[in-house]
C-alpha positions as CSV (number, residue, x, y, z in Angstrom):
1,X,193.1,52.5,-137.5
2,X,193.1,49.3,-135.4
3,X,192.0,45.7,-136.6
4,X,189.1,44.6,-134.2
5,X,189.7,42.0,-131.3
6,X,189.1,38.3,-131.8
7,X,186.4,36.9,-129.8
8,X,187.8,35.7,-126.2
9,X,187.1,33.1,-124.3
10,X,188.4,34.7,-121.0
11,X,184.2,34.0,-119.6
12,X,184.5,30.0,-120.4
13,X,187.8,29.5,-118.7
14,X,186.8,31.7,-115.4
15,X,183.7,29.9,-115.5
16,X,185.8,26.4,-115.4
17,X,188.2,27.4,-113.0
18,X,185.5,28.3,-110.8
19,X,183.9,24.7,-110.9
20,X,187.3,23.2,-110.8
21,X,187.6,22.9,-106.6
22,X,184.3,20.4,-106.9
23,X,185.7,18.6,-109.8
24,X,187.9,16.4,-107.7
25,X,187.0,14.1,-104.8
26,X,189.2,13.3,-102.1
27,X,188.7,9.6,-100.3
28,X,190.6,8.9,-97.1
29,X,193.6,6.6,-97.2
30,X,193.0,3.6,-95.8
31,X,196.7,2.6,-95.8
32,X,199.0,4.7,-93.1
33,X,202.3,5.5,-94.2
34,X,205.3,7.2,-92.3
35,X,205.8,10.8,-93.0
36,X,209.5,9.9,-93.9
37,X,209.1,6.8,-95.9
38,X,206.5,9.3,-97.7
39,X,209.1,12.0,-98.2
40,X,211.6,9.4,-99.4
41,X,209.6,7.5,-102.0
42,X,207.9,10.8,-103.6
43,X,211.2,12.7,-104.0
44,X,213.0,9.4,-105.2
45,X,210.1,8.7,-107.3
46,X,210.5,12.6,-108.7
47,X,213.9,12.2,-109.0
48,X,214.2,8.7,-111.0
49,X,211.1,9.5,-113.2
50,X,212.7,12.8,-114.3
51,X,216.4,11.1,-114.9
52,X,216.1,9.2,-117.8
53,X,219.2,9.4,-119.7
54,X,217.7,11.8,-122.3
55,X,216.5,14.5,-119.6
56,X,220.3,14.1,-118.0
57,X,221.5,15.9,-120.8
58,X,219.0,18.1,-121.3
59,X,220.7,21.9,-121.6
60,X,218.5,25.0,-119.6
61,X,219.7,28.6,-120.2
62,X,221.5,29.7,-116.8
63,X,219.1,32.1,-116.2
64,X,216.5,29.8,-116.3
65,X,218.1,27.7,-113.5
66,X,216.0,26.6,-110.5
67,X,217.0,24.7,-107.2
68,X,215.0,21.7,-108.7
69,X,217.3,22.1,-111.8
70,X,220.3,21.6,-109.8
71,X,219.1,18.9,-107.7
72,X,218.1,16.6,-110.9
73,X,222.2,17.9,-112.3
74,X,220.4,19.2,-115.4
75,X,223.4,21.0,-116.8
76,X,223.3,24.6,-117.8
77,X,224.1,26.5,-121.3
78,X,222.8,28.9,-123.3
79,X,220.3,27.7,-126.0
80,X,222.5,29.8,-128.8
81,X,225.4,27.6,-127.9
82,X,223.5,24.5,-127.5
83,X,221.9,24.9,-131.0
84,X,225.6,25.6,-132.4
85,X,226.4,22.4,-131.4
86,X,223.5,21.1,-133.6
87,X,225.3,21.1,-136.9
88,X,227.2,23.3,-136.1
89,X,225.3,26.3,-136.7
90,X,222.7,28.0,-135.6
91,X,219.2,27.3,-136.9
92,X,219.0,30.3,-139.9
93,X,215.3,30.9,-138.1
94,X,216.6,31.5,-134.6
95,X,216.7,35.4,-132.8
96,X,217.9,35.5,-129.4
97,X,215.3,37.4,-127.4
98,X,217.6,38.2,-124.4
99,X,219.7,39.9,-126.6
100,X,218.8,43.9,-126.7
101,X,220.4,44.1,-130.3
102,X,217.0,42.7,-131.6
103,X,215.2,45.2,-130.3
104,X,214.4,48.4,-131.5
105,X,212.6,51.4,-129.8
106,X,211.0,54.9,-131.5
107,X,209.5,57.7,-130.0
108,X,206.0,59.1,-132.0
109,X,203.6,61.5,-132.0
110,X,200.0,60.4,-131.6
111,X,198.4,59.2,-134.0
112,X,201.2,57.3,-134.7
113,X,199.6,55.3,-138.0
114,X,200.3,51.7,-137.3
115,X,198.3,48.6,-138.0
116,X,198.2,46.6,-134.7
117,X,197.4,42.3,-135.1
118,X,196.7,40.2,-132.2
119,X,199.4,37.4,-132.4
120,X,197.6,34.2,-132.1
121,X,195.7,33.0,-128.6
122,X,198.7,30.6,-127.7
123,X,201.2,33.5,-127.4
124,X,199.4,36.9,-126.6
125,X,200.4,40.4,-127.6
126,X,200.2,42.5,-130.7
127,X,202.4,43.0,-133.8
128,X,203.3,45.7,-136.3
129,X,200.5,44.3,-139.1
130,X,200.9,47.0,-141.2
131,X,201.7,50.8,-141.7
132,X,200.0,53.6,-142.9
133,X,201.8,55.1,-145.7
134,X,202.8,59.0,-144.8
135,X,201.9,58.1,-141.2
136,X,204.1,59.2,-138.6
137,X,205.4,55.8,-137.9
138,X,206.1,55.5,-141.6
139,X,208.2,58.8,-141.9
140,X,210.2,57.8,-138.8
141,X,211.3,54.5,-141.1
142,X,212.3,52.6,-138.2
143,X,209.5,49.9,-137.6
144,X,208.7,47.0,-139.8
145,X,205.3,44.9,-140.7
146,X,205.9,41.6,-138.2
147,X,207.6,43.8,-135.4
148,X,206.4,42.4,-131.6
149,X,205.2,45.4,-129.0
150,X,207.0,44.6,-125.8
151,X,206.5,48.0,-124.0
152,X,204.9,51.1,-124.2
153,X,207.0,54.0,-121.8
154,X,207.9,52.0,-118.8
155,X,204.5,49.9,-119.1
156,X,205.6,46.1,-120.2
157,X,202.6,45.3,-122.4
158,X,204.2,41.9,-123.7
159,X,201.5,38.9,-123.7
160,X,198.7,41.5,-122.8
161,X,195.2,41.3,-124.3
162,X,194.6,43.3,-128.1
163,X,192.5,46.2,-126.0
164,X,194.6,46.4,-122.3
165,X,197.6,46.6,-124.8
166,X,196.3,49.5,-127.4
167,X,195.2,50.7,-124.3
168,X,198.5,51.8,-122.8
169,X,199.2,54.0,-126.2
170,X,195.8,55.6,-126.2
171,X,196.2,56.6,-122.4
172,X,200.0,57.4,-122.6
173,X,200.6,61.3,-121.9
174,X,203.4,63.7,-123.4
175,X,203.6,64.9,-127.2
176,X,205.7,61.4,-127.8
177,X,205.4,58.0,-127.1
178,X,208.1,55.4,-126.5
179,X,207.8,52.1,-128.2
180,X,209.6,48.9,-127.3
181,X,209.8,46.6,-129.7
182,X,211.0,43.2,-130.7
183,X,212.2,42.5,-134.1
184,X,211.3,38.8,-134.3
185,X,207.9,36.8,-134.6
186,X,205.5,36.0,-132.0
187,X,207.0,31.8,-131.6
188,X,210.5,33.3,-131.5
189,X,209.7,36.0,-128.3
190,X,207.1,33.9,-126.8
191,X,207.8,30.4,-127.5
192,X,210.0,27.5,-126.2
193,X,213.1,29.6,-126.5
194,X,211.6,32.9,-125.9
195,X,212.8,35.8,-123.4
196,X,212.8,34.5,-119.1
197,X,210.4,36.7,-117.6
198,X,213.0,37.9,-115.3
199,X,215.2,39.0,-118.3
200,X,212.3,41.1,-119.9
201,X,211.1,42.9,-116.5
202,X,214.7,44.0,-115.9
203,X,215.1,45.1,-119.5
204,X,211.4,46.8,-119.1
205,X,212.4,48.7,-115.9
206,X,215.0,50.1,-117.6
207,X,213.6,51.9,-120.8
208,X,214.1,49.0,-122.6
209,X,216.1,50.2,-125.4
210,X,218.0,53.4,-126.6
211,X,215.7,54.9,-129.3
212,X,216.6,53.8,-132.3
213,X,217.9,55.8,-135.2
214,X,216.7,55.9,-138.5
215,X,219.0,54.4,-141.5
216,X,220.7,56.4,-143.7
């Protein structure tokens, strides 16, 4: 049993980025300007608008680090160590999704009796809503209400749509399934201090995580 999709808006915003090219009008300078003195004063511009002394020490997570990072000298540290510095603790709602020991993964027999939620439009995905009691994911013990589905086999569905994402478990093949998943909520995997992209293909590529074990 699956909870039914919330309507989408994917027709609107095609239908806007179509029209967007004849949304803007372009007008001929009527000032010339060398191509050097242009270079200059839109990188210096860049430069000085983005230096104000509360972006200079601004903290990005080193694997987050671009050329453009370096070239403003943002500095570079983790966000757990930057947040330890604030108050010295770490905020009692923070979970570090580039670290696999908030994962968890299971292997289940189909049908696997979970209760899958959309996550709200902002972030994308589905979560653990509920499950079934006696179901198969409910005799396994290891998955909880709240859990985020990051990958089904070696298929990253992280961010997907409700149906491309269910999809992937209804087409996967074999007498078990491997789930992936992330034991946080959807703001702390997809938000501001969320997993890199780079960090979760990587961690995708590889099977994600060793199947967990139920406790004793």
């Amino acid at each position: 049993m699956v909870s039914s999709s919330r309507t989408k808006t994917m027709a609107a915003a095609a239908a806007i980025m179509a029209g967007s090219t004849s949304a803007f009008t372009f007008v001929p300078k009527q000032n010339t300007i060398s191509k050097t003195q242009l270079q200059m004063g839109l990188f210096d511009g860049v430069k000085e608008a983005f230096s104000a002394p509360a972006l200079e020490r601004s903290q990005i997570d080193s694997e987050r680090e671009t050329p453009i990072d370096r070239w403003m000298g943002w500095s570079v540290t983790s966000e757990s160590e930057e947040m330890k510095k604030m108050g010295g603790k770490t905020p009692a709602d923070f979970i570090d999704s580039m670290d696999e020991s908030n994962y968890v993964s299971v292997e289940l027999a189909k049908p696997m009796g979970i209760i899958f939620e959309e996550n709200d439009e902002e972030y994308g995905g589905i979560f653990v809503q509920s499950l079934k009691k006696g179901g198969n994911a409910d005799t396994n013990g290891v998955l909880k209400d709240g859990d985020q589905l990051v990958a089904v086999g070696p298929i990253k569905v992280a961010a997907m749509p409700f149906d491309d994402a269910l999809g992937a478990i209804v087409d996967s093949e074999g007498d078990l399934t491997k789930l992936v998943m992330f034991r946080g909520t959807a703001k702390q995997f997809y938000g501001p201090t969320g997993t890199s992209q780079e960090w979760l293909d990587e961690f995708v590529s590889k099977g994600g995580v060793e199947v967990t074990q139920p406790s004793s």
